[in-house]
Structure formats: C-alpha cells, structure tokens
C-alpha positions in Angstrom: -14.7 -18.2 -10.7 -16.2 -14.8 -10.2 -14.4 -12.8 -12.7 -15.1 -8.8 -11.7 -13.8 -6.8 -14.8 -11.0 -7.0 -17.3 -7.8 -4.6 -18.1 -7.0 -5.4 -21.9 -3.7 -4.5 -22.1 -1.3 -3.0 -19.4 2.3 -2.1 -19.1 2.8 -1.9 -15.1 0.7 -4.6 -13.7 3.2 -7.7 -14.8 7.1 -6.4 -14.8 8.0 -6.5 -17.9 5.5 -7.9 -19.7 2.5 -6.4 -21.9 -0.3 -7.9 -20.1 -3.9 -8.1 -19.6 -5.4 -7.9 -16.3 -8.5 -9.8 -14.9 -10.1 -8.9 -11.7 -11.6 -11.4 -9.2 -14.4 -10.9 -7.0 -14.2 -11.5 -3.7 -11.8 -10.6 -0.5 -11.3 -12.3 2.8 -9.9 -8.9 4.4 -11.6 -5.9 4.7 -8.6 -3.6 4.3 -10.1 0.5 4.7 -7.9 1.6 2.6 -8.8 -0.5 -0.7 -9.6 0.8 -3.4 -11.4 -1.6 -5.0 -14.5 -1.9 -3.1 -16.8 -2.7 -5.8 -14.3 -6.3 -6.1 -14.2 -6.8 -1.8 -18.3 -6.1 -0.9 -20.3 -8.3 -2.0 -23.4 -6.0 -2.6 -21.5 -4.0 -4.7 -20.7 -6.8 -6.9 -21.7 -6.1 -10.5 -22.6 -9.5 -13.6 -19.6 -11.7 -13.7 -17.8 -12.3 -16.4 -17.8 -15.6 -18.0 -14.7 -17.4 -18.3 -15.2 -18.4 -21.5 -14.7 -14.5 -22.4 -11.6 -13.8 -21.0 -10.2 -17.0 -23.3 -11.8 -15.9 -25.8 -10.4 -12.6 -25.2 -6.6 -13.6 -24.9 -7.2 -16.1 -28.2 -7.9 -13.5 -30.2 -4.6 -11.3 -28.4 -1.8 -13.9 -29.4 1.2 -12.7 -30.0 0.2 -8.9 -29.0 -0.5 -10.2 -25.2 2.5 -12.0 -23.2 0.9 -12.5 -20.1 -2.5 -12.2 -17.9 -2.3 -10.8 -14.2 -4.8 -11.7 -12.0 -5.7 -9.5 -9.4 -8.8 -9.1 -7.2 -10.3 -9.2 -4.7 -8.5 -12.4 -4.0 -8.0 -14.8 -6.3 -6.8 -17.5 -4.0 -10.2 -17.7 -2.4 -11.5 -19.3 -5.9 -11.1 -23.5 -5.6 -11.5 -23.1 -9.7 -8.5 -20.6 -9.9 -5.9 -23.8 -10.9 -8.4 -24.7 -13.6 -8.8 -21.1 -15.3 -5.0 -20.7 -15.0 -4.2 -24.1 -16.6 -7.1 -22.6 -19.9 -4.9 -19.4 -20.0 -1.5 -21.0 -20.0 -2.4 -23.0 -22.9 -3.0 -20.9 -24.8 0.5 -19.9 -24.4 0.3 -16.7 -21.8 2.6 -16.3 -18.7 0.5 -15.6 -15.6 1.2 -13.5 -12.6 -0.7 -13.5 -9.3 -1.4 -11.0 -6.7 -2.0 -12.2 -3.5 -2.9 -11.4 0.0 -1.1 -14.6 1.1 -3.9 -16.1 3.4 -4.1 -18.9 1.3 -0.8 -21.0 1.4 -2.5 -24.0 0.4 -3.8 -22.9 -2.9 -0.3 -21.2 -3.1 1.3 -24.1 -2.6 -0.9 -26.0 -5.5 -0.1 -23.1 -8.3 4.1 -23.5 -7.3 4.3 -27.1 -7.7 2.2 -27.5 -10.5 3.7 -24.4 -12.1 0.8 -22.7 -12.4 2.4 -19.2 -12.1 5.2 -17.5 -13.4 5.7 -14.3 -11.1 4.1 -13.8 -7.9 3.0 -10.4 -5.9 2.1 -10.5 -2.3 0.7 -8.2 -0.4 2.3 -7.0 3.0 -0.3 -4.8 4.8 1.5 -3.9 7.6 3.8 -5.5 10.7 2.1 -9.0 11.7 1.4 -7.1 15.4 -0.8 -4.4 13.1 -2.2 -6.7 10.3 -5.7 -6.8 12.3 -6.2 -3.4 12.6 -4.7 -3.5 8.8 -7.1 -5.7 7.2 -10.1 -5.1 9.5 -10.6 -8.4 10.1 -8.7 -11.2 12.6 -6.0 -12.8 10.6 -4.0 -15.9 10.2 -0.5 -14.7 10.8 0.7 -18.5 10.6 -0.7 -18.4 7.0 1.3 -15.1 6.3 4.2 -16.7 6.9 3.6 -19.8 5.1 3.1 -17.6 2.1 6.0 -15.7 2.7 8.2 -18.7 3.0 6.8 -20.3 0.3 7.0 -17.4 -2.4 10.7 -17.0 -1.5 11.8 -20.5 -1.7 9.6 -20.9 -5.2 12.2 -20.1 -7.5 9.5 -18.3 -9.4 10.2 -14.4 -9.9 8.3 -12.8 -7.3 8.2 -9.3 -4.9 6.6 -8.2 -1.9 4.9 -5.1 -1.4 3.0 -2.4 0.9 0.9 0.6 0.2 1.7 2.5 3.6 -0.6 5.1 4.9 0.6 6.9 8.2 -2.5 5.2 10.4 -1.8 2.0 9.3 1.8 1.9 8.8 3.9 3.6 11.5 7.7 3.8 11.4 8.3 0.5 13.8 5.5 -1.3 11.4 8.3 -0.8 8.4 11.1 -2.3 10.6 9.1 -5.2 11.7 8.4 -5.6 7.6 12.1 -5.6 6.8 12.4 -8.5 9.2 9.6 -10.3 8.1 10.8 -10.3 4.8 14.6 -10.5 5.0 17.3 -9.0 2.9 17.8 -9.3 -0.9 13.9 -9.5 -2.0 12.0 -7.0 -4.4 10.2 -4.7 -2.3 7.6 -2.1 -3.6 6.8 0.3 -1.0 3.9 2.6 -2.5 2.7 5.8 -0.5 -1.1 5.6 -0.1 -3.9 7.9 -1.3 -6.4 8.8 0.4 -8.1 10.8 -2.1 -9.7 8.7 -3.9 -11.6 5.6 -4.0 -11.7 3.7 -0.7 -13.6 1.0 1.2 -13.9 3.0 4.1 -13.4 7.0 4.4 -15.2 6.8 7.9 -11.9 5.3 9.3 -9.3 8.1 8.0 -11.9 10.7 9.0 -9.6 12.1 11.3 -6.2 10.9 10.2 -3.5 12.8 8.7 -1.6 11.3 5.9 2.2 11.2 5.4 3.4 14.5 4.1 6.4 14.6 1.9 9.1 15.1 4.5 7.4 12.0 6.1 7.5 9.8 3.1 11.2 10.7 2.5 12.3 9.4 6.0 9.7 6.9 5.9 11.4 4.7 3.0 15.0 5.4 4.5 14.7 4.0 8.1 16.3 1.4 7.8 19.9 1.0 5.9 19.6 -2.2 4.6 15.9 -1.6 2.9 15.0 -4.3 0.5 13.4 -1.3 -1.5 14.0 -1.6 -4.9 10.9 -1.1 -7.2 7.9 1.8 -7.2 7.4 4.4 -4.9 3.7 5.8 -6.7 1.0 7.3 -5.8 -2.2 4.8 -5.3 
C-alpha cells in the first residue's frame, strides 16, 4: 500500500468515534475540485509511509484510539488494502472507509469478509454529470454496484456530495436523491473554492453558490435524505 500521511487522532472523520486517519495515495478520478492533490497526482507524491508504522502507531494508541479511517486518494485501488485492514483490526480498531465507489469488487471483498465497520461513499454529482465531475470517463455501472451494495451491507454507512454550483446544478441534486433513495444518511457539504484544489484553471470563471443559493439548494426537494453536515470544505 501507498500510505500518503497520517491524522493521529480526529473527532469528525469516523461518526462517533475518536479515530485516526491514514491517507492513501493514489486516485482513479481527477475530480477539479479536490483538495488533496498532493494524494491524486502522482508527481506530487511525497515518501510513503511504511505500514509497519501506522501499526506501530495504533499499538502504542490502545485504548485512547477506537477506530482508523482510511481515506485517500482511493483506497480501493490498493489489492493490499484487505491485508492492512485485517493488521489494524487485530489489533482491536473499528475501521471506516471512504470511497469513490469505482471499485465494487474490492467493496464487495471488505463486506463479506467484514473488513469494515462504517462505510462513506462519495456521490460527485448526477450519473449524467459524473464525467464532467471526476474529469475522467467513468463506470456508472460500478457506481451503482457500490451503491447497492453499501445499502444492502447492513454495515453503518452514508453517502455524500461536496456541491459546487459548476459541478452540481439544481437537477444534478434531484437526480442524487433518486439515485440514492429515501431513508439513507446524506451529507451534503457546500464546496470551497478558496483553498486548495486540483485544478483552479477550471473554476477560473465560475461563480460559486452564494448563501441564498445554498439555502434553496439543500431544500429542493421535500423528501431530502439530508441528515448530517452542511460545512464548509
């Protein structure tokens, strides 16, 4: 695994959990908007970490650590990613994943070997925008696998967005609703386009939502499945 940095203790990246937070290198999207470059382009890559210090890390946190997230980049991409999570859960840690969801396979392998005890997924946009989302051509059949899959896990999972106005238009959030269906946790997070992105060239001459925007934005629809964060990225 190429293991990009390390968050040693967080209260907002697992729900309800003190956690740590380990970073993957490497993305199969090239989303403008991210704002983790330095885990997406590969020439911006810095030393990996070694997996042996991240369990060395969390030995020395039991019982002050209840879980690790792991975030990237994308972590799915890794074929080793069973294998480190299997080392971290036993040493007695609960694990969350964030995912794009282009990976159902993989997705499929943490579920039903248990591998993974919440689950975030990433919904950039409506599936008729996620190209012009992600900057690359995607798999929508694989976002829908994913999507199935998380919901039928049994595992405590949510869905999110981080919406800016090019990217995200008001018919984009009603296709979203319907893609993910009633009654699931739904974090819809306002973008930022202030700070660090993959690619300012593409917003150079794009207005962002203002707060009257945002307001009617997250209220378009009346049965939202909106439940969680509306912050500031």
């Amino acid at each position: 695994m190429r293991l990009g940095g390390l968050l040693k203790f967080s209260l907002i990246d697992y729900p309800g959990k003190v956690a740590a937070v380990v970073f993957t290198q490497g993305c199969n999207y090239r989303c403008p908007f991210c704002h983790n470059p330095e885990l997406v382009l590969p020439d911006l890559f810095s030393e990996p970490l070694l997996v042996e210090e991240i369990l060395s890390f969390l030995e020395k946190r039991r019982g002050q650590l209840q879980g690790l997230a792991i975030t990237g980049g994308e972590p799915t991409l890794h074929h080793d990613l069973p294998d480190f999570i299997r080392a971290v859960k036993a040493k007695g840690f609960l694990v969350k994943l964030d995912t794009n969801g282009s990976n159902p396979k993989m997705l499929r392998l943490l579920i039903e070997e248990k591998l993974v005890d919440h689950i975030a997924m990433d919904i950039k946009s409506s599936l008729a925008s996620y190209d012009h989302a992600t900057g690359v051509k995607t798999d929508i059949e694989a976002l829908k696998a994913s999507i199935e899959l998380i919901k039928t896990s049994g595992i405590e999972h949510e869905f999110r967005t981080t919406a800016l106005k090019s990217i995200v238009s008001d018919a984009d959030m009603v296709a979203i609703s319907s893609l993910i269906g009633p009654g699931e946790v739904y974090n819809l997070r306002r973008g930022n386009l202030n700070g660090k992105i993959l690619d300012y060239a593409a917003f150079a001459d794009k207005a962002d939502y203002t707060d009257e925007e945002w307001t009617r934005m997250k209220k378009i629809y009346p049965d939202a499945p909106i439940t969680g964060m509306d912050i500031d990225m």
